[in-house]
N, CA, C and O atoms as a GROMACS GRO file, in nm:
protein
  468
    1UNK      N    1   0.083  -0.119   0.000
    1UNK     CA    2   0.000   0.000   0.000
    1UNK      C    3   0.087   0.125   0.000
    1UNK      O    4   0.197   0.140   0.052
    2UNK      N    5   0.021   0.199  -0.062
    2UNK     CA    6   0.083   0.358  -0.081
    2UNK      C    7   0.030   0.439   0.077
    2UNK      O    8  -0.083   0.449   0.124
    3UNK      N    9   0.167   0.490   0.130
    3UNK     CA   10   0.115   0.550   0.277
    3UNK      C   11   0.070   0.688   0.241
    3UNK      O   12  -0.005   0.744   0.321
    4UNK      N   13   0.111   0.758   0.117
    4UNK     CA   14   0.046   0.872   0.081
    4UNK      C   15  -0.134   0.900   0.052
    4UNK      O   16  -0.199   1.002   0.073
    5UNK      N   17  -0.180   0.764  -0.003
    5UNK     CA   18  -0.281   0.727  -0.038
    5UNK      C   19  -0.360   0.563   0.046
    5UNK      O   20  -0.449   0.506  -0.016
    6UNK      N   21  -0.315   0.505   0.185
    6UNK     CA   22  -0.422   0.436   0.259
    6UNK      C   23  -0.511   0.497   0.363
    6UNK      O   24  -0.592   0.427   0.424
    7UNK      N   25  -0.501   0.602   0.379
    7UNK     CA   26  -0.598   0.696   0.472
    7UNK      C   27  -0.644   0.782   0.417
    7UNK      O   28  -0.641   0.892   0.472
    8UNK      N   29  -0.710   0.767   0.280
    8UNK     CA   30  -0.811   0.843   0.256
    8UNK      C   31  -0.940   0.844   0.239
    8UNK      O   32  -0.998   0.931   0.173
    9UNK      N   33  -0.995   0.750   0.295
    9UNK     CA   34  -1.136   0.717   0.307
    9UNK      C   35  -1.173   0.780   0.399
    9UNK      O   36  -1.123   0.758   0.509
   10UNK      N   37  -1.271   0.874   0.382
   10UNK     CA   38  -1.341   0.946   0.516
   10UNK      C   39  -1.411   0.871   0.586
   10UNK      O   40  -1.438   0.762   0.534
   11UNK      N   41  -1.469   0.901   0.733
   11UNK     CA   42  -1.559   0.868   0.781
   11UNK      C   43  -1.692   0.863   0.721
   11UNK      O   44  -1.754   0.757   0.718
   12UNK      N   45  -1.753   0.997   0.661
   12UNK     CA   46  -1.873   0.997   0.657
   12UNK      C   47  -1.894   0.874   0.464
   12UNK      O   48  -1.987   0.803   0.424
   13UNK      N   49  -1.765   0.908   0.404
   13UNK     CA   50  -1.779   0.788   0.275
   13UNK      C   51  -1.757   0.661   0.358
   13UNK      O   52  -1.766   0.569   0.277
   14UNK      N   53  -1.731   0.609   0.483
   14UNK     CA   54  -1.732   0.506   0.540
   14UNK      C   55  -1.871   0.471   0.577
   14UNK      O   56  -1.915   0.358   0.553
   15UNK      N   57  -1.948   0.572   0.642
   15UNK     CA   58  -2.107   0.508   0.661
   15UNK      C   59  -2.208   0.518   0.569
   15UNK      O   60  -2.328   0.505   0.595
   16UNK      N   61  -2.165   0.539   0.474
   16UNK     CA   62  -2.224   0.477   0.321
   16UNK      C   63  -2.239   0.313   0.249
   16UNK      O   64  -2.300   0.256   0.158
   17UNK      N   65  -2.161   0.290   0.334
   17UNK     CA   66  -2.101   0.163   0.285
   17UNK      C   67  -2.219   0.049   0.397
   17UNK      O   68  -2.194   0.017   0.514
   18UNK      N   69  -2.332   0.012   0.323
   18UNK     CA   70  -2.420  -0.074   0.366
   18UNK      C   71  -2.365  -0.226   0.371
   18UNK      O   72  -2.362  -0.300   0.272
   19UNK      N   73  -2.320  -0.263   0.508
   19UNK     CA   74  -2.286  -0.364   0.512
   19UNK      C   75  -2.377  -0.434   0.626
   19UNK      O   76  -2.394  -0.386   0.738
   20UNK      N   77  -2.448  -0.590   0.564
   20UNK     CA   78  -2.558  -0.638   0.704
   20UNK      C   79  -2.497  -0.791   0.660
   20UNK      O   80  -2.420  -0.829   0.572
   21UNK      N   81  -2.597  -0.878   0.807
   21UNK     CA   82  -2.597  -1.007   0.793
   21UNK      C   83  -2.662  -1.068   0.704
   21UNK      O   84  -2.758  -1.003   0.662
   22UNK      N   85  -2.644  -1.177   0.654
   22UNK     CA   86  -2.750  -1.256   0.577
   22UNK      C   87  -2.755  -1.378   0.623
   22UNK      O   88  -2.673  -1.418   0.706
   23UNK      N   89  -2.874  -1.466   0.565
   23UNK     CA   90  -2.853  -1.599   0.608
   23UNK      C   91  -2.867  -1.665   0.434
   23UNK      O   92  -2.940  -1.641   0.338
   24UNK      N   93  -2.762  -1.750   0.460
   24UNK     CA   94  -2.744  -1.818   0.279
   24UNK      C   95  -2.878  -1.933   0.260
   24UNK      O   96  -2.864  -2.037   0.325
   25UNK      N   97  -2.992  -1.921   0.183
   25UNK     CA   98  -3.112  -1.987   0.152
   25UNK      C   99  -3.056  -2.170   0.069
   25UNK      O  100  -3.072  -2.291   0.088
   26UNK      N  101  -2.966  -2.043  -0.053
   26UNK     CA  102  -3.017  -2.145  -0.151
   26UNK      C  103  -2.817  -2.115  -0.243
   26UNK      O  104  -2.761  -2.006  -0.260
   27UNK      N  105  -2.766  -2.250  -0.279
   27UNK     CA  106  -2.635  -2.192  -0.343
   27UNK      C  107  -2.634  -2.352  -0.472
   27UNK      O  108  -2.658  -2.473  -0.460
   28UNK      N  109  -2.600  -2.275  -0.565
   28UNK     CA  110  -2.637  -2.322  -0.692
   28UNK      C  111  -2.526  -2.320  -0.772
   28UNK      O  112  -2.480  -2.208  -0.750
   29UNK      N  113  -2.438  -2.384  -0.869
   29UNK     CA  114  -2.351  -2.392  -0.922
   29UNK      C  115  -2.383  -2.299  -1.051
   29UNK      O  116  -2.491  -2.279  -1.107
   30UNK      N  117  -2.250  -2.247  -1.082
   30UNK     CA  118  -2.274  -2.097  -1.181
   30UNK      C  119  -2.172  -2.136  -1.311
   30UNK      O  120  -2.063  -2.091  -1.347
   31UNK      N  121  -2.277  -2.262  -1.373
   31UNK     CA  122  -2.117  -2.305  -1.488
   31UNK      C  123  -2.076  -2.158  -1.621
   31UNK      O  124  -1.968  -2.150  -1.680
   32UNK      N  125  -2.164  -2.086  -1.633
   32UNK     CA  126  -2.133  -1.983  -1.739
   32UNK      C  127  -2.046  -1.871  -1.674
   32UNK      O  128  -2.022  -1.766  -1.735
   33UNK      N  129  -2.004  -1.894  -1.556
   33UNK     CA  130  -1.901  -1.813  -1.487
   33UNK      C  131  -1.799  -1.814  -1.562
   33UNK      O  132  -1.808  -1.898  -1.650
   34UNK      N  133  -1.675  -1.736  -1.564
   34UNK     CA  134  -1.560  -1.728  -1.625
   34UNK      C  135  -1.459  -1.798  -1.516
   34UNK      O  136  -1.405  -1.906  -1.542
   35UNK      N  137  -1.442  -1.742  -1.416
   35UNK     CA  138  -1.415  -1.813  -1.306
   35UNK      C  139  -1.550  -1.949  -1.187
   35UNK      O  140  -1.666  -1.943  -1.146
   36UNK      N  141  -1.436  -2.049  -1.178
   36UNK     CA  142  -1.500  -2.123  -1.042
   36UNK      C  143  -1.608  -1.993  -0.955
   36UNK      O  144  -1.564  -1.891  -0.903
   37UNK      N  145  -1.768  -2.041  -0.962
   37UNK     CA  146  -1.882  -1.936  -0.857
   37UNK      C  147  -1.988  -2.007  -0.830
   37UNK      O  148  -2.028  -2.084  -0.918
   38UNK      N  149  -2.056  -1.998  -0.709
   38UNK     CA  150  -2.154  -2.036  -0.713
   38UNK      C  151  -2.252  -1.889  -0.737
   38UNK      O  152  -2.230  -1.772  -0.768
   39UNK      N  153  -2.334  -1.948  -0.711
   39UNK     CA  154  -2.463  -1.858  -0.741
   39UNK      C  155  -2.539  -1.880  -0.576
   39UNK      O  156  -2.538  -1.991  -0.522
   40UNK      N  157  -2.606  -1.751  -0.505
   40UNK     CA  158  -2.660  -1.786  -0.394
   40UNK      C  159  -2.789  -1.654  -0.409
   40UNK      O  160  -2.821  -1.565  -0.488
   41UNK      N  161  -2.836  -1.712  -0.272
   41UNK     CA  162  -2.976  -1.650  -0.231
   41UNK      C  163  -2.991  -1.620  -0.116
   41UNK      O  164  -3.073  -1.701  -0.074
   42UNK      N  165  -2.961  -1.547  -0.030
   42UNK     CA  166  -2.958  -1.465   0.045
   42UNK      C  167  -3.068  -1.390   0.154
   42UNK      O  168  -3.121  -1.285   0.117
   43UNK      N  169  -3.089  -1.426   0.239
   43UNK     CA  170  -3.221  -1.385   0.314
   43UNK      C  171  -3.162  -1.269   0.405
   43UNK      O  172  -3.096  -1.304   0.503
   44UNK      N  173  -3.179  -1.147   0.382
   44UNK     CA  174  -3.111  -1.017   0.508
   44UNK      C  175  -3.228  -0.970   0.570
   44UNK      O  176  -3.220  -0.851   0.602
   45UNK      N  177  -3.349  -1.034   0.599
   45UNK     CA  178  -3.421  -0.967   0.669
   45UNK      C  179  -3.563  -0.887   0.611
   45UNK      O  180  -3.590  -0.859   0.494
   46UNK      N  181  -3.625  -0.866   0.707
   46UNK     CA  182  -3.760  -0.785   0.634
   46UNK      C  183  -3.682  -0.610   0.562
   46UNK      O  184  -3.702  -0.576   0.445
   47UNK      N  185  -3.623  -0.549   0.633
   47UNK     CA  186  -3.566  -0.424   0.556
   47UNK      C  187  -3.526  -0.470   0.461
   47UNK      O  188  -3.608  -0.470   0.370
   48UNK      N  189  -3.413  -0.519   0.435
   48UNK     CA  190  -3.366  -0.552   0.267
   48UNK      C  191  -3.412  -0.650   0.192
   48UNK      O  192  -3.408  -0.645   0.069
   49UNK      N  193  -3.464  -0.756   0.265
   49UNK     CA  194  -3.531  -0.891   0.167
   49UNK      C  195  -3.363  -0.975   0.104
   49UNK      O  196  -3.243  -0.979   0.131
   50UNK      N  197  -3.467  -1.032   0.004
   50UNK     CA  198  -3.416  -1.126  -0.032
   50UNK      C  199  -3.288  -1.089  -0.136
   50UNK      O  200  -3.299  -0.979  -0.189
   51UNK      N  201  -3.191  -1.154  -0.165
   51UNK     CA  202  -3.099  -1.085  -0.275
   51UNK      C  203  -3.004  -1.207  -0.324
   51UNK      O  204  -2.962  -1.302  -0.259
   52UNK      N  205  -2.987  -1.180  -0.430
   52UNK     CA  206  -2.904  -1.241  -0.518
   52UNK      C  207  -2.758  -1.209  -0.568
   52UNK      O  208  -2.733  -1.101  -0.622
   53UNK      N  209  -2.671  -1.294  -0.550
   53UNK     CA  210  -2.529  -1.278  -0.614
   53UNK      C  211  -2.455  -1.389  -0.616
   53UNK      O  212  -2.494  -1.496  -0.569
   54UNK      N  213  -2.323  -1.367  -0.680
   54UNK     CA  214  -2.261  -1.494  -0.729
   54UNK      C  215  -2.116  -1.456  -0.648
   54UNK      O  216  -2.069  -1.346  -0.621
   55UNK      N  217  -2.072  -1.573  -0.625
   55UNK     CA  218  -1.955  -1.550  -0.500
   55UNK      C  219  -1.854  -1.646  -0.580
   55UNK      O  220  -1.899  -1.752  -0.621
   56UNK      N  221  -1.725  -1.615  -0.604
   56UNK     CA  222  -1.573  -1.704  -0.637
   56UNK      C  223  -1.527  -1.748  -0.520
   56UNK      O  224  -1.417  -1.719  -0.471
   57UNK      N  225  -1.643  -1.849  -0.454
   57UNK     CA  226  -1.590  -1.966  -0.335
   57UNK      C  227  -1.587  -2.060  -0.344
   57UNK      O  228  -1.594  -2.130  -0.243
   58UNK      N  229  -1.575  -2.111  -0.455
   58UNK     CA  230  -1.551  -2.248  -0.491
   58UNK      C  231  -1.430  -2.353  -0.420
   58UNK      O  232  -1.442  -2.475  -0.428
   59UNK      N  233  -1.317  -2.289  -0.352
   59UNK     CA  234  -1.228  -2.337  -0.358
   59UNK      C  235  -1.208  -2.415  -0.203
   59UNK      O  236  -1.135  -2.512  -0.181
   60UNK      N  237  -1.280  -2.357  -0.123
   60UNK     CA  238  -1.268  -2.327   0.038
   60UNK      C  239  -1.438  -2.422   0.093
   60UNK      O  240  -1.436  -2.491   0.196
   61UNK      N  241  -1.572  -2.408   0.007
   61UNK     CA  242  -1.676  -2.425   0.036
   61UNK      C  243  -1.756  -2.535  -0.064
   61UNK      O  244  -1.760  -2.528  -0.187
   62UNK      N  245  -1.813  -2.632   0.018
   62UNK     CA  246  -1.916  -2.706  -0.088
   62UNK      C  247  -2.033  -2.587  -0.059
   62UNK      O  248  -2.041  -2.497   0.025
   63UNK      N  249  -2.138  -2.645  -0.196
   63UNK     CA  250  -2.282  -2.574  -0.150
   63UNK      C  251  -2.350  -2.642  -0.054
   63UNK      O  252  -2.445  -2.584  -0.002
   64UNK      N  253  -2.326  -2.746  -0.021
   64UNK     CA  254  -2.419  -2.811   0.123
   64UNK      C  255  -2.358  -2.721   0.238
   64UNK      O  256  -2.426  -2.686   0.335
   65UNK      N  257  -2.250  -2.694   0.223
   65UNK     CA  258  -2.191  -2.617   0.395
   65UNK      C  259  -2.245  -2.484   0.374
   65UNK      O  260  -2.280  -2.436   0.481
   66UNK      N  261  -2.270  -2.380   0.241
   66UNK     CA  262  -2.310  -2.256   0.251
   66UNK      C  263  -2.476  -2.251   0.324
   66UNK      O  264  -2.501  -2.183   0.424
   67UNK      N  265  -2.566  -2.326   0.260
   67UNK     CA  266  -2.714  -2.334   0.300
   67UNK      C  267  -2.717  -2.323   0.447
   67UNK      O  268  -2.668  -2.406   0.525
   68UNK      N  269  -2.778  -2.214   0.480
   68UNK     CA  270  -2.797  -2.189   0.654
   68UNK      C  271  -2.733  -2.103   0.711
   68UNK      O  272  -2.780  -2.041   0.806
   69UNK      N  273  -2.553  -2.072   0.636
   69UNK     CA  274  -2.468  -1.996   0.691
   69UNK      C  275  -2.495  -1.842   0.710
   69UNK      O  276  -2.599  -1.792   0.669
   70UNK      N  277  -2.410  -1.780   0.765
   70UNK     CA  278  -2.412  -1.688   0.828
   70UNK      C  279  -2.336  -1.560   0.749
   70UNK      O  280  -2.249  -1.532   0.832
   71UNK      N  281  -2.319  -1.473   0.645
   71UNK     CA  282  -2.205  -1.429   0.620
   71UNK      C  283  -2.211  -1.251   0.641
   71UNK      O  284  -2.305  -1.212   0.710
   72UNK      N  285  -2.142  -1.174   0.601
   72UNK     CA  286  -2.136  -1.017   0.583
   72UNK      C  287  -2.170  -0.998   0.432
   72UNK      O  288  -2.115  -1.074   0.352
   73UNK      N  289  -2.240  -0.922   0.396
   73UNK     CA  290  -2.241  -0.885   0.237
   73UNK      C  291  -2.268  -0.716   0.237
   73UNK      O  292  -2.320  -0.669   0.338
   74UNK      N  293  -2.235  -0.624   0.123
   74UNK     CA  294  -2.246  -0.545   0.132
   74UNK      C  295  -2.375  -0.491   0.032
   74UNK      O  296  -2.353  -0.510  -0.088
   75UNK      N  297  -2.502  -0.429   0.063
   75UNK     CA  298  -2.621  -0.462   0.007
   75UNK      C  299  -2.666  -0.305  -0.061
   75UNK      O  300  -2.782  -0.290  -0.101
   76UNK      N  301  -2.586  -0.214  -0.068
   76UNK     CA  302  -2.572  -0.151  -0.143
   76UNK      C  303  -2.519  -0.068  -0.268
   76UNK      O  304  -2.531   0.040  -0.325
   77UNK      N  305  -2.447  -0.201  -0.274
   77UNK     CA  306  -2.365  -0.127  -0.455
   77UNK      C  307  -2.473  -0.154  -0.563
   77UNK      O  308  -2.554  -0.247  -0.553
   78UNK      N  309  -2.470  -0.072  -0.660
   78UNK     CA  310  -2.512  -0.108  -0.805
   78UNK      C  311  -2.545  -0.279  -0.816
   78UNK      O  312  -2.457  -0.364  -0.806
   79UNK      N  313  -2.691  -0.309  -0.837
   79UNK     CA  314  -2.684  -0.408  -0.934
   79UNK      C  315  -2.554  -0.465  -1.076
   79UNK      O  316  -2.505  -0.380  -1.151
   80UNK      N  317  -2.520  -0.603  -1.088
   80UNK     CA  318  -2.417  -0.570  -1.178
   80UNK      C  319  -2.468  -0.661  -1.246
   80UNK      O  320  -2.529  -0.738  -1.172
   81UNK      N  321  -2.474  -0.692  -1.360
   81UNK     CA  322  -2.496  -0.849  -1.471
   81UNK      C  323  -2.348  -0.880  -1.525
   81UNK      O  324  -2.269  -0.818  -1.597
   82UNK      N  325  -2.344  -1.002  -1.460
   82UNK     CA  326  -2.260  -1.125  -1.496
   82UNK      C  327  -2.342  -1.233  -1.572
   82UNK      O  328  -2.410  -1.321  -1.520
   83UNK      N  329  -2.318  -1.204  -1.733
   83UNK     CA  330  -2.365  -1.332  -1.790
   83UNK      C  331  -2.522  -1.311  -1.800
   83UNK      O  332  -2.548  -1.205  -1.856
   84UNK      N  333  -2.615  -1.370  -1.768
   84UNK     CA  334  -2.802  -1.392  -1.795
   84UNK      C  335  -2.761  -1.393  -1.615
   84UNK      O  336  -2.798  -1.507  -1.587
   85UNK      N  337  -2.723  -1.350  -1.521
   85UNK     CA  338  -2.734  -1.344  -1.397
   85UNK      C  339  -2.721  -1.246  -1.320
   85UNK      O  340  -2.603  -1.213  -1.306
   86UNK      N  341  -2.812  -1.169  -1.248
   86UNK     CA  342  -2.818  -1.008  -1.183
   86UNK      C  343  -2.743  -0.986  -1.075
   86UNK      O  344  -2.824  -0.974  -0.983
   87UNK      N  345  -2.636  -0.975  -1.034
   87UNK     CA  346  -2.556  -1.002  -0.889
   87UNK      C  347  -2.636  -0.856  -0.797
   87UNK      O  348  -2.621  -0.745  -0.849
   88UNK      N  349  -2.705  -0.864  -0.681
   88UNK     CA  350  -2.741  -0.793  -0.621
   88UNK      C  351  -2.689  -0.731  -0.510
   88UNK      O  352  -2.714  -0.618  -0.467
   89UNK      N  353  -2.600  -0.831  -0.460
   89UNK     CA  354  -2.505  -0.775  -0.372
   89UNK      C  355  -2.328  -0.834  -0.321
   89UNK      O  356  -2.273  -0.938  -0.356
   90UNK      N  357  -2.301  -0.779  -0.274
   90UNK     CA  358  -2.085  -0.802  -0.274
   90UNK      C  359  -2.128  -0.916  -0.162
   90UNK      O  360  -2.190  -0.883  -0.061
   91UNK      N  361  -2.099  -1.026  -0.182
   91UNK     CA  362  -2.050  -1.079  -0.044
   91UNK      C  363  -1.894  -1.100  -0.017
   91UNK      O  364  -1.813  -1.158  -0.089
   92UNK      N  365  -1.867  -1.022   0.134
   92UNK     CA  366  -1.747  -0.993   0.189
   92UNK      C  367  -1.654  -1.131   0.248
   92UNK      O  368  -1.694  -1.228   0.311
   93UNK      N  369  -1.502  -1.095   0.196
   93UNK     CA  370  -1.419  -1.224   0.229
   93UNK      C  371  -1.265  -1.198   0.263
   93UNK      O  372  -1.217  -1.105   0.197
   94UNK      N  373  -1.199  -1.246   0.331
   94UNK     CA  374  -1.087  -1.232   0.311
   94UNK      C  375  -1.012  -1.344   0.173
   94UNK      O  376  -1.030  -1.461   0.142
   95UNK      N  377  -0.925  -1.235   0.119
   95UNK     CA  378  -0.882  -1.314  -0.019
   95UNK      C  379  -0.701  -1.386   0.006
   95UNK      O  380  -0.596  -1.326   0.029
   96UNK      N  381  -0.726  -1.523  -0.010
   96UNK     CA  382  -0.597  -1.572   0.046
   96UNK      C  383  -0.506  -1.531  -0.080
   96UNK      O  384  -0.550  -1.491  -0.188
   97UNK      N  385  -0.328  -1.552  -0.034
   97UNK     CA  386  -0.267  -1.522  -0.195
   97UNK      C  387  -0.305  -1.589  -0.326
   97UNK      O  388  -0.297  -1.523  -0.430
   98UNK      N  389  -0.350  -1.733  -0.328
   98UNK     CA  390  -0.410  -1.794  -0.440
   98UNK      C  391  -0.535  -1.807  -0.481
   98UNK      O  392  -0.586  -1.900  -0.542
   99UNK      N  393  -0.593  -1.682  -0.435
   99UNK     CA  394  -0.767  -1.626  -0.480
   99UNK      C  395  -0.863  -1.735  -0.376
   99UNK      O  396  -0.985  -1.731  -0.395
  100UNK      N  397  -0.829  -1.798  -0.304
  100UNK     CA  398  -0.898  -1.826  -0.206
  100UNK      C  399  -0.974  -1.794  -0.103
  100UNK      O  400  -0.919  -1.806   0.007
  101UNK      N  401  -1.134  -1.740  -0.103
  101UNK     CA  402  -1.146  -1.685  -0.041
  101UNK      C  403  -1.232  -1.720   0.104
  101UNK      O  404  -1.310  -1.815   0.105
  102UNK      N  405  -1.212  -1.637   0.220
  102UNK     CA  406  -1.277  -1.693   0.350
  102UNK      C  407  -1.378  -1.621   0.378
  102UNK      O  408  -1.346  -1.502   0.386
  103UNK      N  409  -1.471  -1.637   0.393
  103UNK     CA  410  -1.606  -1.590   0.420
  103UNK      C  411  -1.632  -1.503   0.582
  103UNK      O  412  -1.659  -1.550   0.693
  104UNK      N  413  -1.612  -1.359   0.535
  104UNK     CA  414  -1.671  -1.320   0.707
  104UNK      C  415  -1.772  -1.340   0.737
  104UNK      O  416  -1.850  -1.361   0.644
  105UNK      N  417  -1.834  -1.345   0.895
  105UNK     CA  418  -1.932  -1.380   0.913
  105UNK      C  419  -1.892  -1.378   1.067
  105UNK      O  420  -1.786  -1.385   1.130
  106UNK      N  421  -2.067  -1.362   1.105
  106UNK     CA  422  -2.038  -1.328   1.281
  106UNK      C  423  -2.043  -1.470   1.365
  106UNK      O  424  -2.107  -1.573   1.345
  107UNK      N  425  -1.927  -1.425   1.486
  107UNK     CA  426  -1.931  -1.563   1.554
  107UNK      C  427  -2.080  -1.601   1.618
  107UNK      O  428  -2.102  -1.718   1.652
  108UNK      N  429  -2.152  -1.527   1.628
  108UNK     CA  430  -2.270  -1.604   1.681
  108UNK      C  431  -2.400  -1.586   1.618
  108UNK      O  432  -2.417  -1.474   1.570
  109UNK      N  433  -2.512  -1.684   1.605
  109UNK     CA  434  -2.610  -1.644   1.523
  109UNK      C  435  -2.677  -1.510   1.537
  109UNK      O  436  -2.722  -1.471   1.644
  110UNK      N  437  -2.682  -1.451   1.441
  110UNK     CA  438  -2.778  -1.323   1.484
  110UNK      C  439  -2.893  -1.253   1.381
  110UNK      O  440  -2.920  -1.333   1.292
  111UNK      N  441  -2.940  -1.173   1.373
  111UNK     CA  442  -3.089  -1.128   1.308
  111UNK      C  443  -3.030  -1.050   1.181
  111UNK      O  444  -2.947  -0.960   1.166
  112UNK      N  445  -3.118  -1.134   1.089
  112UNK     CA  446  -3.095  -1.141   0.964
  112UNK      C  447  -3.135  -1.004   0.938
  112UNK      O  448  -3.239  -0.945   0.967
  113UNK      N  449  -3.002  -0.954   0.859
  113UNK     CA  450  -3.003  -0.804   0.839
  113UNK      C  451  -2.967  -0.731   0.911
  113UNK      O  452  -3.001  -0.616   0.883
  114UNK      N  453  -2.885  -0.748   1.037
  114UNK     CA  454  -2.844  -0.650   1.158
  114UNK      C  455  -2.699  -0.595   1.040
  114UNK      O  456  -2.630  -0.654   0.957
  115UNK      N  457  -2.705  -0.468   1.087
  115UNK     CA  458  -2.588  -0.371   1.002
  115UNK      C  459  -2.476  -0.405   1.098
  115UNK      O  460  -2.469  -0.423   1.219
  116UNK      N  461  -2.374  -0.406   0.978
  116UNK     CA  462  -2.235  -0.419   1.077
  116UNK      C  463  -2.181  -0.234   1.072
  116UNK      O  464  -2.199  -0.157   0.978
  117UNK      N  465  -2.139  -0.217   1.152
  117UNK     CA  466  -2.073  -0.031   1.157
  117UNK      C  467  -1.942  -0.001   1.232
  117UNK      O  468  -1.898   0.114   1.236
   0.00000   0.00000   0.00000
């Protein structure tokens, strides 16, 4: 990182940044991906509902272990289309050096859609 340029994110462009819980419904294999993705479904609660996006976790996760889980996603960027598929929201990860990625998510169950801040 550039030390001239890692502290420039303000606070108030920091609480813009809609980040909540979800609970993973439904995760579906995404073969017209360019990269290894599944495809998931997403339950955040009565405020945001239901949402859709495609995640490059193939490497770390079957889809039987995602169904039920717990993760962070960020539920306000732009709609994006990947392919005939609407990605609705970022789900958040740490990215290992070989694109591996780990899924945040809170240590204990909690209410679908609580904002992280």
């Amino acid at each position: 990182m550039n030390p001239e340029t890692e502290n420039n994110l303000t606070w108030e462009a920091f609480e813009k940044v809609e980040m909540r819980v979800g609970t993973i419904l439904e995760a579906n294999d995404f073969p017209e991906a360019r990269k290894p993705a599944f495809q998931l479904t997403i339950d955040f609660g009565s405020e945001v509902g239901i949402r859709k996006t495609s995640a490059q976790i193939t490497k770390r996760y079957e889809k039987s272990d995602l169904v039920g889980r717990q993760i962070v996603s960020v539920v306000n960027f732009p709609k994006k289309q990947i392919g005939k598929f609407m990605s609705e929201c970022l789900i958040l990860g740490a990215v290992g050096e070989e694109g591996d990625v780990i899924l945040l998510a809170p240590d204990f169950k909690v209410e679908n859609g609580l904002r992280i801040g």
